[in-house]
C-alpha positions as CSV (number, residue, x, y, z in Angstrom):
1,X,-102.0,121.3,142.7
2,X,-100.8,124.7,142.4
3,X,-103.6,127.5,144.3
4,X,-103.1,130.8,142.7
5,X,-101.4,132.1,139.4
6,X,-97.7,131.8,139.0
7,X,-96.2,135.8,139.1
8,X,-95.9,137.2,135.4
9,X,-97.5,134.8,133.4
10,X,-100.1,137.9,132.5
11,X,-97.3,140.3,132.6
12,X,-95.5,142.2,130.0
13,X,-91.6,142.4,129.5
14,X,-90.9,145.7,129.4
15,X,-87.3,147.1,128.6
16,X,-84.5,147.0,131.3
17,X,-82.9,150.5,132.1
18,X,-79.3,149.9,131.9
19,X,-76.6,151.4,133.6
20,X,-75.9,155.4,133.0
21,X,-79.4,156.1,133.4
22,X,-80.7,158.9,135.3
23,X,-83.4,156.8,137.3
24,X,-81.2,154.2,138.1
25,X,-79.4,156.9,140.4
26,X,-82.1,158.8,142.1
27,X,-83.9,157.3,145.2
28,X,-87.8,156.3,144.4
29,X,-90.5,157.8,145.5
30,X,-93.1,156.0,147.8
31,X,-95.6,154.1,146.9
32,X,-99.0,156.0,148.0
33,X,-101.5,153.9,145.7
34,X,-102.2,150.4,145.9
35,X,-104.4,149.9,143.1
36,X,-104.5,148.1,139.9
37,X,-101.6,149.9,138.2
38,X,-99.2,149.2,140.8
39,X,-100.7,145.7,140.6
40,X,-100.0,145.3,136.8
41,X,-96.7,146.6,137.5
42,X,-95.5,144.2,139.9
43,X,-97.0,141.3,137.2
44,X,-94.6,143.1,134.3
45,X,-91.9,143.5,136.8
46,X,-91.8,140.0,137.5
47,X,-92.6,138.9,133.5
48,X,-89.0,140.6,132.6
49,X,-87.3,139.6,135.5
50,X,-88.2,135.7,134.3
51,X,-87.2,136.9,130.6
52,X,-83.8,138.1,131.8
53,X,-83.1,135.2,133.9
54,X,-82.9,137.5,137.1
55,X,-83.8,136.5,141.0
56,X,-84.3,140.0,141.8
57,X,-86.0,143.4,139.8
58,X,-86.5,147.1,141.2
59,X,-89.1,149.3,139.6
60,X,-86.6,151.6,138.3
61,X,-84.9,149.0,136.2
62,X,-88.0,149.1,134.1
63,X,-88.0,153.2,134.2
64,X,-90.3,153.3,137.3
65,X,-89.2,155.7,139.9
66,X,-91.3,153.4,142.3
67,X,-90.4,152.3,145.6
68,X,-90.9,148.4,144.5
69,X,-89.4,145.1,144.2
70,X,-90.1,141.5,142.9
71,X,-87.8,138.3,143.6
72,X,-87.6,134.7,143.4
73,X,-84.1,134.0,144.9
74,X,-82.9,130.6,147.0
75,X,-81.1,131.5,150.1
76,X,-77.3,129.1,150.2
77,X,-79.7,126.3,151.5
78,X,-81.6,126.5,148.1
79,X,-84.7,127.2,149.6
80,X,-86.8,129.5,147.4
81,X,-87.7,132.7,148.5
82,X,-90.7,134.1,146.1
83,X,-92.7,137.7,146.3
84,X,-92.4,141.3,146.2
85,X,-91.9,144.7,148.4
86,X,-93.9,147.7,148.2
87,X,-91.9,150.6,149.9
88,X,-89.4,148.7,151.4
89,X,-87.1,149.3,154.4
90,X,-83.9,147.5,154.9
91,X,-84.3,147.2,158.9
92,X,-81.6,144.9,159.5
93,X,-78.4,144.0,157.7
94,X,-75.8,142.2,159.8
95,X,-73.9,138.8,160.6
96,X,-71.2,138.3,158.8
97,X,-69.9,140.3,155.7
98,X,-68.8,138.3,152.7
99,X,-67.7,139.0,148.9
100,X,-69.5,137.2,146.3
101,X,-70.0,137.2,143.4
102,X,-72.8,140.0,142.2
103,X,-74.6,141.2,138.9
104,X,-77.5,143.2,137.6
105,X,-80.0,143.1,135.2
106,X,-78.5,146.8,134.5
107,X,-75.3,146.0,133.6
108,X,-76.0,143.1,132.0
109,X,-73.4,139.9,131.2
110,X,-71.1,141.8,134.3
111,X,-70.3,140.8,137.9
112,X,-68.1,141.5,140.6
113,X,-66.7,140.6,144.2
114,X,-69.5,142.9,145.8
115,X,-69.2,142.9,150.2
116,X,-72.6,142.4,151.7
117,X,-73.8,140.8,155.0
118,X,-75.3,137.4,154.9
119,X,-78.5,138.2,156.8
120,X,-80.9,140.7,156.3
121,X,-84.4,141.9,156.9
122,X,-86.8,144.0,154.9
123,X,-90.1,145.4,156.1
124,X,-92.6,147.1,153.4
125,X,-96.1,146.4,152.1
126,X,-98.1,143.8,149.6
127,X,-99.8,145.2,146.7
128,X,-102.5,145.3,148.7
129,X,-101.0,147.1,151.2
130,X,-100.9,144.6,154.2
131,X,-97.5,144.8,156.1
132,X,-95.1,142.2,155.7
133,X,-91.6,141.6,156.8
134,X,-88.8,139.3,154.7
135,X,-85.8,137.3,156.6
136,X,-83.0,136.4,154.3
137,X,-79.9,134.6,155.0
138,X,-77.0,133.9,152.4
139,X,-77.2,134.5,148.7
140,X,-81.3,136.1,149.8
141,X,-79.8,138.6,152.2
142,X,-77.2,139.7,149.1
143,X,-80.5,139.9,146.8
144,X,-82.5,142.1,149.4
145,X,-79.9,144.3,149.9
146,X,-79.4,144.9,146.1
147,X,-82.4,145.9,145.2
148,X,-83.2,148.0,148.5
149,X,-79.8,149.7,147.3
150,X,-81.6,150.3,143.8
151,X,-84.7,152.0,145.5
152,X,-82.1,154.3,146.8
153,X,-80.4,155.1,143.8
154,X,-77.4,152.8,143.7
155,X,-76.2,150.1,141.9
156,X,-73.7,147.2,143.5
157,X,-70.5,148.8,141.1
158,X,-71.3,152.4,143.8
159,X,-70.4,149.8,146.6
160,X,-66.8,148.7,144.5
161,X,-63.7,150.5,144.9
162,X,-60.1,150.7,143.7
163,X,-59.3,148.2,141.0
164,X,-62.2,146.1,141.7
165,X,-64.7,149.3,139.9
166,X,-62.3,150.3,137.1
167,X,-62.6,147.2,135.9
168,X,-66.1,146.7,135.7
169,X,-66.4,150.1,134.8
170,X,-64.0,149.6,132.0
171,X,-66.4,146.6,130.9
172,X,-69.6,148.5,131.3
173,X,-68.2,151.4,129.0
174,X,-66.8,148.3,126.6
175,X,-70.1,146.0,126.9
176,X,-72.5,149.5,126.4
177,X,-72.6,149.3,122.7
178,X,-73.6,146.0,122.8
179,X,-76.7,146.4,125.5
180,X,-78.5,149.0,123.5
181,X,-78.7,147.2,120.1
């Protein structure tokens, strides 16, 4: 028996801001009200990150200049990790640094070798506001650190250089036609 609703089921999908926007490149503000609207929110947020097939959403991938993210991600162990961070802080990123494989919701149907460490920790806030810290090892860490790099501005393809970003880029500018039909 389940206790408690499952995250979005009485959200709405809103649309994904796609690469090129301006919020997806200017750091979010704090969080300074923990009531009902940031409560829907975090329900929509987690309604289109389900209807995109996504583990991991930041505020301003729906046009929300919000310090906020949702994710439902296994770690490389396929333990599922399940919630969301109100003004997050990426304390700790360390261990070892590996490329994999990485997307966005933002750029959708792309991906790229993107380095990131395979353990990381994030400390932030509930909806409610009670404090709560997130440990994430392996393919969790990678999704913890992408979206505390979106609440800063960035997308994974800022972290890609040489050959590795003019292709994607090249895609991006090739695929863009396509994502806003």
């Amino acid at each position: 028996m389940r206790h408690g609703s499952i995250p979005g089921t009485h959200g709405r999908v809103r649309p994904l801001t796609l690469l090129g926007d301006p919020v997806l490149h200017t750091p979010c503000e704090e969080v300074t009200d923990f009531g009902p609207q940031l409560a829907r929110l975090v329900e929509d947020m987690f309604a289109t990150m389900y209807a995109a097939e996504g583990v991991g959403l930041a505020a301003n991938q729906v046009g929300e200049s919000l310090r906020v993210f949702v994710y439902d991600c296994p770690d490389d162990e396929d333990v599922r990790h399940l919630g969301h961070v109100v003004n997050p802080r990426l304390v700790q990123a360390d261990g070892v640094v590996l490329r994999g494989p990485e997307g966005c919701l933002s750029l959708p149907g792309l991906e790229a070798g993107t380095e990131r460490y395979d353990h990381a920790v994030v400390e932030g806030f509930t909806v409610t506001g009670s404090p709560v810290t997130v440990r994430g090892t392996g393919w969790f860490a990678r999704c913890l650190q992408h979206e505390c790099d979106h609440l800063d501005g960035g997308v994974y393809v800022d972290r890609l250089t040489g050959r590795r970003r003019r292709r994607v880029m090249r895609q991006a500018t090739r695929a863009r036609a396509s994502w806003e039909c």
